[in-house]
N, CA, C and O atoms as a MOPAC input file, in Angstrom:
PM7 MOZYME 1SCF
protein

 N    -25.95300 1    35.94600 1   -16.08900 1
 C    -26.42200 1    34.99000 1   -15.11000 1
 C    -25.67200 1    35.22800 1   -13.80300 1
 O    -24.44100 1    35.21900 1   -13.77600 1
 N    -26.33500 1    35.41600 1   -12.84500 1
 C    -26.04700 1    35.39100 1   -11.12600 1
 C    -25.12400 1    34.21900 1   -10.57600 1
 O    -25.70200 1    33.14500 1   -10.74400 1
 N    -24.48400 1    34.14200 1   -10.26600 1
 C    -23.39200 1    33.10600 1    -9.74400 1
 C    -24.13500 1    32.93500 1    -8.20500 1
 O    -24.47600 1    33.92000 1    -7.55000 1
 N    -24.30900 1    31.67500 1    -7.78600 1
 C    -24.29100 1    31.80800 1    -6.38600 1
 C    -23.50400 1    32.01000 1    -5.37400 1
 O    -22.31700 1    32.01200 1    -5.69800 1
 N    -23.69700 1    32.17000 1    -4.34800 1
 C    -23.11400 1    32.67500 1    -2.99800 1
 C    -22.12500 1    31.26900 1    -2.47600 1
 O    -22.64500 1    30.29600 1    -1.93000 1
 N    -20.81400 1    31.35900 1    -2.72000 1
 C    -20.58000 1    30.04600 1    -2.30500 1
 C    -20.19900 1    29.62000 1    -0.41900 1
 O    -19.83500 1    28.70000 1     0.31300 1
 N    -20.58700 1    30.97000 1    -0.41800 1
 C    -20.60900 1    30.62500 1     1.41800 1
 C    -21.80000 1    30.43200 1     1.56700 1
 O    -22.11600 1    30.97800 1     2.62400 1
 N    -22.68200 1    29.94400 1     1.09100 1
 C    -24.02300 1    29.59400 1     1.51900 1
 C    -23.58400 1    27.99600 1     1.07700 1
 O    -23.97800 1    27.17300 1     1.90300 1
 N    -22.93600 1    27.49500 1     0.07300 1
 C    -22.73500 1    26.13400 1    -0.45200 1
 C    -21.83100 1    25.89300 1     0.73600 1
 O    -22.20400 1    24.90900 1     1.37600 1
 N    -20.83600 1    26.44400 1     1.19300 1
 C    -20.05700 1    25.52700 1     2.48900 1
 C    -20.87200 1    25.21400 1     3.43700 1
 O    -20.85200 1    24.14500 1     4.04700 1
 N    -22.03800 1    26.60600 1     3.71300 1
 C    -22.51800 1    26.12900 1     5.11000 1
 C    -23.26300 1    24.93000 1     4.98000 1
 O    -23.28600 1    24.15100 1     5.93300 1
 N    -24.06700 1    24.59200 1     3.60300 1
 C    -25.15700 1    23.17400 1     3.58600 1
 C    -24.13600 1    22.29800 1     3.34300 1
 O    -24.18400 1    21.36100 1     4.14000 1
 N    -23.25600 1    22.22400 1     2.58800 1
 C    -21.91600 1    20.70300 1     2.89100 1
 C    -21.33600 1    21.04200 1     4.20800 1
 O    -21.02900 1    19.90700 1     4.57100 1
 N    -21.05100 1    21.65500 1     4.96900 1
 C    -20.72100 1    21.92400 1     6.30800 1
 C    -22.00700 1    21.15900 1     7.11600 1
 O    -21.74100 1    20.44100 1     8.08000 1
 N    -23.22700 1    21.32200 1     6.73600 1
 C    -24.26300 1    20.74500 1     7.87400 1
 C    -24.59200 1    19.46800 1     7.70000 1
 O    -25.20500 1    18.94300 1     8.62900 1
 N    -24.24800 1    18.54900 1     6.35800 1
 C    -24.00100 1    17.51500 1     5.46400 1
 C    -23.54600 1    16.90100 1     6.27300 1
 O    -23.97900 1    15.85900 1     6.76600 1
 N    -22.36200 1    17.62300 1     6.57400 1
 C    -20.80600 1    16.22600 1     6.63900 1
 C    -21.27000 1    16.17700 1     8.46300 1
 O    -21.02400 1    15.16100 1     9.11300 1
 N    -21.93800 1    17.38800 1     9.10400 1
 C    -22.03900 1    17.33000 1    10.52700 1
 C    -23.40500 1    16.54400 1    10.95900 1
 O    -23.83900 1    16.26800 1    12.07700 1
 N    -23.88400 1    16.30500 1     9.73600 1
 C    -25.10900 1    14.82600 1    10.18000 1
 C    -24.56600 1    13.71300 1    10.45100 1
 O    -24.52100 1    13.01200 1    11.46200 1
 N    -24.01800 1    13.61100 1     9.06900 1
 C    -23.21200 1    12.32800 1     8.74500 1
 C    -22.47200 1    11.80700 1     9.99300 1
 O    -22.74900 1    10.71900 1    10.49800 1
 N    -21.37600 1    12.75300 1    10.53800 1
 C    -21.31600 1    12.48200 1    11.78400 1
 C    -21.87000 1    11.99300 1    13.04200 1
 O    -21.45100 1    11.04900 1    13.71400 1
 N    -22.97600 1    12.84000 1    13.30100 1
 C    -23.38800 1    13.44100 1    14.15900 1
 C    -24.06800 1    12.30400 1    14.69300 1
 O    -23.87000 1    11.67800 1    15.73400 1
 N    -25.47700 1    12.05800 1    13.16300 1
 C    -26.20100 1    10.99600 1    13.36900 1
 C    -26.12200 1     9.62600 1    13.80600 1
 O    -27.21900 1     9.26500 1    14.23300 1
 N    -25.24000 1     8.72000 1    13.86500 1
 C    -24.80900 1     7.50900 1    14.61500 1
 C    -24.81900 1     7.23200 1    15.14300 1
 O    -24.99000 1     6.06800 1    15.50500 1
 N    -24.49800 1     8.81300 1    15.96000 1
 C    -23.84500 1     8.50300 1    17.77700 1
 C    -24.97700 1     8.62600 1    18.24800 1
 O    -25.13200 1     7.99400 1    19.29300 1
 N    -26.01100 1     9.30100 1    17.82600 1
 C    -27.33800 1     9.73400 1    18.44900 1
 C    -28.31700 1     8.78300 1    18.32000 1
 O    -28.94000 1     8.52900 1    19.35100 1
 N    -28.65200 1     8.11800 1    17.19700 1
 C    -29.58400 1     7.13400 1    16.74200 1
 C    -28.90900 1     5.73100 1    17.50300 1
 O    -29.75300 1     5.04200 1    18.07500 1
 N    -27.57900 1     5.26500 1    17.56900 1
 C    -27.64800 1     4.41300 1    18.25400 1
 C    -26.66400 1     4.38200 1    19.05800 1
 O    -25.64800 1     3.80500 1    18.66700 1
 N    -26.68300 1     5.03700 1    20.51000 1
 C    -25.89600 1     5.63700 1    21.39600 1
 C    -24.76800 1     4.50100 1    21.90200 1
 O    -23.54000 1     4.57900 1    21.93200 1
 N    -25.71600 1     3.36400 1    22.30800 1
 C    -24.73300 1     2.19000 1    22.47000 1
 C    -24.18000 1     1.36800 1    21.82300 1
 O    -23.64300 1     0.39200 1    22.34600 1
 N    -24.19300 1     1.65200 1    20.15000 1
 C    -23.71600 1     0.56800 1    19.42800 1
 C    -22.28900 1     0.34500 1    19.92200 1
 O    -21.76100 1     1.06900 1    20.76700 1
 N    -21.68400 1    -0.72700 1    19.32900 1
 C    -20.51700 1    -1.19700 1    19.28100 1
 C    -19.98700 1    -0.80900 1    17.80400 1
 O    -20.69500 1    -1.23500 1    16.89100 1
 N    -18.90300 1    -0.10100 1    17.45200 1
 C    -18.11500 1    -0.42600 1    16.17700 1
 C    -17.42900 1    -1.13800 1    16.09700 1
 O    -16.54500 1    -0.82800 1    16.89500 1
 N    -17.07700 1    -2.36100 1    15.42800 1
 C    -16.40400 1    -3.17600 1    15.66700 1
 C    -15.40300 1    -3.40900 1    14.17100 1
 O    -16.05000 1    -3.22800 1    13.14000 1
 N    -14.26400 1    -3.69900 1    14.01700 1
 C    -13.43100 1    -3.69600 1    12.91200 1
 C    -13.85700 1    -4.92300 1    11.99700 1
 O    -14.41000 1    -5.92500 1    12.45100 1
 N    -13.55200 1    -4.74200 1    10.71000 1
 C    -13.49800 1    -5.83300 1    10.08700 1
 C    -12.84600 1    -7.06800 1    10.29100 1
 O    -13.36600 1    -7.93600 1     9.58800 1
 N    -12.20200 1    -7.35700 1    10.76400 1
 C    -11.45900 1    -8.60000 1    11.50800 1
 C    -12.80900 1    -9.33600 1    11.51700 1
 O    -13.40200 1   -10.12100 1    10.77700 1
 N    -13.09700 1    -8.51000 1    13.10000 1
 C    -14.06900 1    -9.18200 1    14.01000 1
 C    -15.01400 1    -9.73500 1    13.36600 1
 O    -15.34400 1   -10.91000 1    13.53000 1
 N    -15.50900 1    -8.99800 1    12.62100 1
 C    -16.83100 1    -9.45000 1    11.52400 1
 C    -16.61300 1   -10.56500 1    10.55200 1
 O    -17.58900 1   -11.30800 1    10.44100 1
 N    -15.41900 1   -10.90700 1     9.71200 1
 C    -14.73600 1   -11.71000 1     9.11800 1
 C    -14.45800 1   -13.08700 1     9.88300 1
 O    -14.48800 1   -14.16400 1     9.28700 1
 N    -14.19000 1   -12.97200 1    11.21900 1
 C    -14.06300 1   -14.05400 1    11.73200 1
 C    -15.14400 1   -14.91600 1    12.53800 1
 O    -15.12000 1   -16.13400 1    12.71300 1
 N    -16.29800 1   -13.80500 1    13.08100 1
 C    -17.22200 1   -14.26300 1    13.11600 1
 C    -18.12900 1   -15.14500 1    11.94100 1
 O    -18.50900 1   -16.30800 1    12.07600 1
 N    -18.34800 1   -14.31000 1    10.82900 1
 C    -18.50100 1   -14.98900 1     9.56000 1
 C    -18.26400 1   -16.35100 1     9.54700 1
 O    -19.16400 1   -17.13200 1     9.24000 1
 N    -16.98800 1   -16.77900 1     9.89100 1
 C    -16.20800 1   -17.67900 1     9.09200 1
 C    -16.73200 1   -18.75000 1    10.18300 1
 O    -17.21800 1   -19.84800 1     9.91100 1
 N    -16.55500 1   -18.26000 1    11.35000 1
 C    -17.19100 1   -19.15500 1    12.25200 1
 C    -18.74900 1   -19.74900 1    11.95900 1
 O    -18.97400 1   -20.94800 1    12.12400 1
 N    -19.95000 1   -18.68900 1    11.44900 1
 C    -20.60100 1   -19.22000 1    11.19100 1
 C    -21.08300 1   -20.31500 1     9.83800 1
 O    -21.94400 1   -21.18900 1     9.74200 1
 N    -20.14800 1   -19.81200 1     8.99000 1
 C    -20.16100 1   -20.71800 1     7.65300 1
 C    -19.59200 1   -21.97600 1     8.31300 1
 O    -20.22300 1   -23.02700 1     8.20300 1
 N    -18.71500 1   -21.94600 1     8.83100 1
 C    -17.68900 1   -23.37700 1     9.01400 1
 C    -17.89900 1   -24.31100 1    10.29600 1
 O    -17.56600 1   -25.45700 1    10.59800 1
 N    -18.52800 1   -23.39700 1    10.83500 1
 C    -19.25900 1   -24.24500 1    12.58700 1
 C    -18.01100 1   -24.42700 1    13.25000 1
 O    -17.87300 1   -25.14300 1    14.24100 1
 N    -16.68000 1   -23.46900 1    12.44300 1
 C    -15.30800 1   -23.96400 1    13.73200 1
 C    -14.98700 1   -22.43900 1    14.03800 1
 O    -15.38200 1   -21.51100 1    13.33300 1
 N    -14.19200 1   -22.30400 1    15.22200 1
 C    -13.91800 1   -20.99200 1    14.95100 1
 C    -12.60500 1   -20.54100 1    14.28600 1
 O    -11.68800 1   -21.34500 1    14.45200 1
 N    -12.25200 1   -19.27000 1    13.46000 1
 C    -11.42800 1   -18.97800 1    12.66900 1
 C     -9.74500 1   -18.77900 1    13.38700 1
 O     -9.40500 1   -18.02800 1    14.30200 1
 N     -8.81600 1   -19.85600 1    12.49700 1
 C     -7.49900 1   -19.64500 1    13.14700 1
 C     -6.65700 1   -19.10700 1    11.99700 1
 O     -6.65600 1   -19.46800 1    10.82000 1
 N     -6.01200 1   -18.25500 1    12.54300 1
 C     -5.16400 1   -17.33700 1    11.71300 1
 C     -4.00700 1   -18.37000 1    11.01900 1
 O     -3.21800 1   -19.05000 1    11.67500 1
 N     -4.09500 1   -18.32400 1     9.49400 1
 C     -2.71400 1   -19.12200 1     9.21400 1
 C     -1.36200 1   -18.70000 1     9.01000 1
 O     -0.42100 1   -19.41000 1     8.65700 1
 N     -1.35600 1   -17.32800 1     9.29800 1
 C      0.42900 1   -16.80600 1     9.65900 1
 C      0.01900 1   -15.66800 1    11.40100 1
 O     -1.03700 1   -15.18700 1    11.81200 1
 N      1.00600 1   -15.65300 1    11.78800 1
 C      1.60000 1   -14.41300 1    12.83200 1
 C      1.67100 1   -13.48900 1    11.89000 1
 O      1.53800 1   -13.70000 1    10.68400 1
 N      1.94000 1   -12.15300 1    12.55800 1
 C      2.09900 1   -10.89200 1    11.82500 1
 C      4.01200 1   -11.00500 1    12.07200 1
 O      4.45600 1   -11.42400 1    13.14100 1
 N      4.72100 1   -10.67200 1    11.19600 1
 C      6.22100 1   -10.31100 1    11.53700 1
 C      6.63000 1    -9.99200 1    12.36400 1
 O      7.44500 1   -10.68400 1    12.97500 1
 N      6.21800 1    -8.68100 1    12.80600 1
 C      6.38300 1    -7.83500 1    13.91000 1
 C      6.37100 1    -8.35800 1    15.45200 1
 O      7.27900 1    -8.34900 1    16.28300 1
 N      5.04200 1    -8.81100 1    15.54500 1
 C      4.64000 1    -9.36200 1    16.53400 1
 C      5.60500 1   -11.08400 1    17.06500 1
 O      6.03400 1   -11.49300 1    18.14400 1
 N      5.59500 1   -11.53700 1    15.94300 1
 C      6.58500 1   -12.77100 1    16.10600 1
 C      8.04500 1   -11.99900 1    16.38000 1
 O      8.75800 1   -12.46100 1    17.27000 1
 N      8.43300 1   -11.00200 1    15.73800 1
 C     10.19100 1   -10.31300 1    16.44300 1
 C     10.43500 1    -9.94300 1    17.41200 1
 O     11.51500 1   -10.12500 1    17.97400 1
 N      9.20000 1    -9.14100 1    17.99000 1
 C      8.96200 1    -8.64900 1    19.00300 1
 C      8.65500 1    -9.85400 1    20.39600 1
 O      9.23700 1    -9.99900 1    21.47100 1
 N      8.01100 1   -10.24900 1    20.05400 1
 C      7.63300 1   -11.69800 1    21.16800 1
 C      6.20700 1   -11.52000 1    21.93500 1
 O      5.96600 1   -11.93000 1    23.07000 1
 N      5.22500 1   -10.75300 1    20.99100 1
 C      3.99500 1   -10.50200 1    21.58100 1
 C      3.26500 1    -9.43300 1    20.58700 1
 O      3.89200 1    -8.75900 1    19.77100 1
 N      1.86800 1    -9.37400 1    20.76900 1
 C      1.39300 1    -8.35800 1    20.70800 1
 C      2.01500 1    -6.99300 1    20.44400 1
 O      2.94000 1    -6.77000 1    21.22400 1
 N      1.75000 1    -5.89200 1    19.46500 1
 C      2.05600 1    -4.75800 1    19.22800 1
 C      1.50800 1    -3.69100 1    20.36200 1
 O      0.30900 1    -3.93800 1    20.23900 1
 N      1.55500 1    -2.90600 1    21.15000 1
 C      1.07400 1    -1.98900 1    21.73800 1
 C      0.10000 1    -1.13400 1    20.74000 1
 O      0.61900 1    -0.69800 1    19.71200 1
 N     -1.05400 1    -0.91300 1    20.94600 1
 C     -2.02300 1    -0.52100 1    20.29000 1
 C     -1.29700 1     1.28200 1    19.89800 1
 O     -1.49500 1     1.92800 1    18.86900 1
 N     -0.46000 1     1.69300 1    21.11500 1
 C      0.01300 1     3.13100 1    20.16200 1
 C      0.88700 1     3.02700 1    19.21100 1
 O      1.08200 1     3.85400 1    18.32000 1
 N      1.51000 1     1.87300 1    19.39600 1
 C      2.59900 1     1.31000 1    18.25100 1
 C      1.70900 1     1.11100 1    16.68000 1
 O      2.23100 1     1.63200 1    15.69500 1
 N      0.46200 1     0.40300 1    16.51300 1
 C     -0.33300 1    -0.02500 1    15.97200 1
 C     -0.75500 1     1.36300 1    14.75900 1
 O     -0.82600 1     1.26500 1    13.53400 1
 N     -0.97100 1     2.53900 1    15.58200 1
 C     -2.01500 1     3.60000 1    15.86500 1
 C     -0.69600 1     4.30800 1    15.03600 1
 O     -0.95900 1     4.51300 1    13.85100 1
 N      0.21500 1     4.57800 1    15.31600 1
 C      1.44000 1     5.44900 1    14.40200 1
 C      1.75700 1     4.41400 1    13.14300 1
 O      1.31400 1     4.75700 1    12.04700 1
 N      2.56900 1     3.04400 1    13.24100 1
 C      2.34100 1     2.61300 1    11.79000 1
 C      0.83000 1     3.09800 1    10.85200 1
 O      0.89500 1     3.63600 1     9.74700 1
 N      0.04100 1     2.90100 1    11.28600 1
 C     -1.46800 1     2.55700 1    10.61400 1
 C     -0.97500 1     4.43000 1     9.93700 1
 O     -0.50400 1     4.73800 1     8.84200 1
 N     -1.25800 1     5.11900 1    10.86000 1
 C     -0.92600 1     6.63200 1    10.38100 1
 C      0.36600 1     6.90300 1     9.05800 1
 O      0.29400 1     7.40100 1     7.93500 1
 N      1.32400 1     6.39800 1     9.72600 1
 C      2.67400 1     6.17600 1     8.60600 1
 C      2.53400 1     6.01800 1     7.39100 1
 O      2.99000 1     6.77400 1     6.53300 1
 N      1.54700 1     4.48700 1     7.09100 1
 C      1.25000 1     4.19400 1     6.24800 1
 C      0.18300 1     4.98200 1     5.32100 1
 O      0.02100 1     5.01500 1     4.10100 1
 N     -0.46700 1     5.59500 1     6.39400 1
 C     -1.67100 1     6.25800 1     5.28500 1
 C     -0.58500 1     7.59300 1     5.12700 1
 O     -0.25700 1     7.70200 1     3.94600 1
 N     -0.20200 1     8.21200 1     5.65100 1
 C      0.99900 1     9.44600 1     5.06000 1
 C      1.62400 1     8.97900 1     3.86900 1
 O      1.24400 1     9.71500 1     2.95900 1
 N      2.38300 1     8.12800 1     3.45100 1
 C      2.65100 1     7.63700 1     2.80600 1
 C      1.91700 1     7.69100 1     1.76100 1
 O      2.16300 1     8.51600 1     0.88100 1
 N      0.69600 1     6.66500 1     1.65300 1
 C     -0.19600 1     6.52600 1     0.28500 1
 C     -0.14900 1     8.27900 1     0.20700 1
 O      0.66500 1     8.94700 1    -0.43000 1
 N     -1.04000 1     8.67500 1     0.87900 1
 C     -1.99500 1    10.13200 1     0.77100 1
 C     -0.30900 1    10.98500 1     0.02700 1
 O     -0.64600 1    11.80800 1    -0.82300 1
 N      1.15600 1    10.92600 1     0.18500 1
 C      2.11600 1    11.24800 1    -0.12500 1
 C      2.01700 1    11.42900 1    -1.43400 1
 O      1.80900 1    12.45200 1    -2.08700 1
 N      2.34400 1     9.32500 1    -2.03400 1
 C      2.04200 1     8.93800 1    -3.37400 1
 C      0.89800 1     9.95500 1    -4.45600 1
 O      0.96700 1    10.45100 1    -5.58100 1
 N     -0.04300 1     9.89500 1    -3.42800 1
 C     -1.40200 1    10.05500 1    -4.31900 1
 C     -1.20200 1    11.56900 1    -4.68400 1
 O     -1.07600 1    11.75200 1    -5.89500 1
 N     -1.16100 1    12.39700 1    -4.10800 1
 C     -0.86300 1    14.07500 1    -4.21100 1
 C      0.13700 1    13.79100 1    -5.12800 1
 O     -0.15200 1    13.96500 1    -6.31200 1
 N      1.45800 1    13.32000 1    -4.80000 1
 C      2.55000 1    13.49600 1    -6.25500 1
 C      1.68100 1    13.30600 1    -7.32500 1
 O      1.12600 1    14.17600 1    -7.99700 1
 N      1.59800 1    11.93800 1    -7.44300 1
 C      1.28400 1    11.68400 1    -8.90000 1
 C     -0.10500 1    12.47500 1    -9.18700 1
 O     -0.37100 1    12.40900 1   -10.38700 1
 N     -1.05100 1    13.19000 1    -8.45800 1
 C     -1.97900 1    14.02400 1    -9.21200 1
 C     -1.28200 1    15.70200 1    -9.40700 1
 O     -1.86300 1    16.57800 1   -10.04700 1
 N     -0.02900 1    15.88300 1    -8.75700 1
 C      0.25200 1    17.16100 1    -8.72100 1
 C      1.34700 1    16.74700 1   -10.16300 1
 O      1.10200 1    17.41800 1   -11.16500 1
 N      2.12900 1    16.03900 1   -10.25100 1
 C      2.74000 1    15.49700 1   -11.39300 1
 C      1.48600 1    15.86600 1   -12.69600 1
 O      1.84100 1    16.73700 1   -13.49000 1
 N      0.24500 1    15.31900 1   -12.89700 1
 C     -0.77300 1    14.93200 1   -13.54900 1
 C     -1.19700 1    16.38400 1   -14.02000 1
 O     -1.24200 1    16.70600 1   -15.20700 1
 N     -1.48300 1    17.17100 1   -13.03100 1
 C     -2.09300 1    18.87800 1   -13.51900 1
 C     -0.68400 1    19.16800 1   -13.89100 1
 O     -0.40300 1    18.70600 1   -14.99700 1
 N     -0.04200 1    19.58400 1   -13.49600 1
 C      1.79600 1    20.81200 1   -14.19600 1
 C      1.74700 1    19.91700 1   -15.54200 1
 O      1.41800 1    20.49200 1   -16.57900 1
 N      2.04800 1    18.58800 1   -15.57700 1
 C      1.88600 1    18.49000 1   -16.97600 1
 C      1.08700 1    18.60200 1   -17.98900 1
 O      1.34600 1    18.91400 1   -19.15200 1
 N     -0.18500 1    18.25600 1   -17.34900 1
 C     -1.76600 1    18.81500 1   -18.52200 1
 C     -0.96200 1    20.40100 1   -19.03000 1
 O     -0.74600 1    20.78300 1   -20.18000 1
 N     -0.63800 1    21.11000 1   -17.70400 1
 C     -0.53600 1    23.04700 1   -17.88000 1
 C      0.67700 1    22.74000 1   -18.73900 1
 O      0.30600 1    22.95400 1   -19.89400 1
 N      2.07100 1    22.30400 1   -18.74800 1
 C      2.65300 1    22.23900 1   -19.81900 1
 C      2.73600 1    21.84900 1   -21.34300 1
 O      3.58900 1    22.20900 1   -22.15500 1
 N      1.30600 1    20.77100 1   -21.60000 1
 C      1.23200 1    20.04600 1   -22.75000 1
 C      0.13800 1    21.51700 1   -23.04600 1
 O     -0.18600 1    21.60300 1   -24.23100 1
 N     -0.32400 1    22.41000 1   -22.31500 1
 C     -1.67400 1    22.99200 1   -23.02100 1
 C     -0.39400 1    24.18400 1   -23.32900 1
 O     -0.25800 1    24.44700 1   -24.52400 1
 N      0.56100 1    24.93300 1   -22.34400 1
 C      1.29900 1    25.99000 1   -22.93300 1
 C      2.31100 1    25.85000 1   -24.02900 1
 O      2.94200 1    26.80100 1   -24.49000 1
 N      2.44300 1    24.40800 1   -24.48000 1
 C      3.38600 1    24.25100 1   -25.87200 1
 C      2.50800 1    24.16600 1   -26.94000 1
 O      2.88800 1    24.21400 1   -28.11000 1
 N      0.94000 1    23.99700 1   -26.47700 1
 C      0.19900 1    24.02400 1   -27.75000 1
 C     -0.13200 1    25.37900 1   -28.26100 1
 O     -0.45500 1    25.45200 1   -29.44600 1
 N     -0.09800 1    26.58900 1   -27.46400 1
 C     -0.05200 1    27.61900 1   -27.33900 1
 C      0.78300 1    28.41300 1   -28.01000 1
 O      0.50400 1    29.49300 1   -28.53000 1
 N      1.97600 1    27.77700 1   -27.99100 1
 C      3.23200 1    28.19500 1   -28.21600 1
 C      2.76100 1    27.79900 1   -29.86500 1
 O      2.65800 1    28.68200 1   -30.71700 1
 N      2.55400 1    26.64800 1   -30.09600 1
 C      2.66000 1    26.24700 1   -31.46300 1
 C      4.17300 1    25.08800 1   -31.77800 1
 O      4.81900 1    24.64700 1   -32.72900 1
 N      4.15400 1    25.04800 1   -30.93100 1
 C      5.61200 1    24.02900 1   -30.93500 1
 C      4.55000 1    22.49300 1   -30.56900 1
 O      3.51000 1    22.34800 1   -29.92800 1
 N      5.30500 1    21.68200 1   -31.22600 1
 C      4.92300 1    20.39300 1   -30.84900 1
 C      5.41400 1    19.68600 1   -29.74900 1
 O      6.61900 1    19.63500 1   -29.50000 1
 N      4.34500 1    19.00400 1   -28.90900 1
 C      5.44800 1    18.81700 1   -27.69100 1
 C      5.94400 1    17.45500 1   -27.68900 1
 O      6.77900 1    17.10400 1   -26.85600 1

């Protein structure tokens, strides 16, 4: 049996992921993206007929004595996802070396 060409499979997930993109900006040029906050609090406004008040400050912002600077915002937010994305690679790179060690002691004939 013929194996396919897998540079023909990058280029159609390559033209995939460049719709996916692509398409949004084009179909609706002026939308607004707006964060989940915004949407959440609008919500809440409309269920409750009041508008939504936050029941804590953020830490930071209360130590600081204001508002975070949005590049301040923009590097935690990053930090944090380094971090997880950190976690997540260990424990799946942890996850394969040991599968490959539990399969080369079975190999061996030793019990592991």
């Amino acid at each position: 049996m013929k194996q396919r060409s897998s540079k023909g499979l990058v280029l159609v997930l390559l033209g995939i992921v460049l719709l996916i993109v692509i398409a949004p900006l084009v179909l609706r040029p002026g939308a607004a993206f707006g964060g989940s906050d915004d949407a959440g609090s609008e919500m809440v406004a409309e269920v409750t007929g009041e508008a939504y008040e936050p029941w804590f400050t953020p830490v930071l912002e209360t130590a600081l004595g204001g508002e975070l600077p949005g590049e301040i915002e923009s590097l935690l937010f990053c930090v944090q996802t380094g971090i997880g994305v950190g976690v997540i690679a260990f424990a799946l790179g942890r996850w394969v070396e040991r599968k490959k060690w539990m399969d080369r002691m079975k190999g061996d004939g030793e019990a592991p």
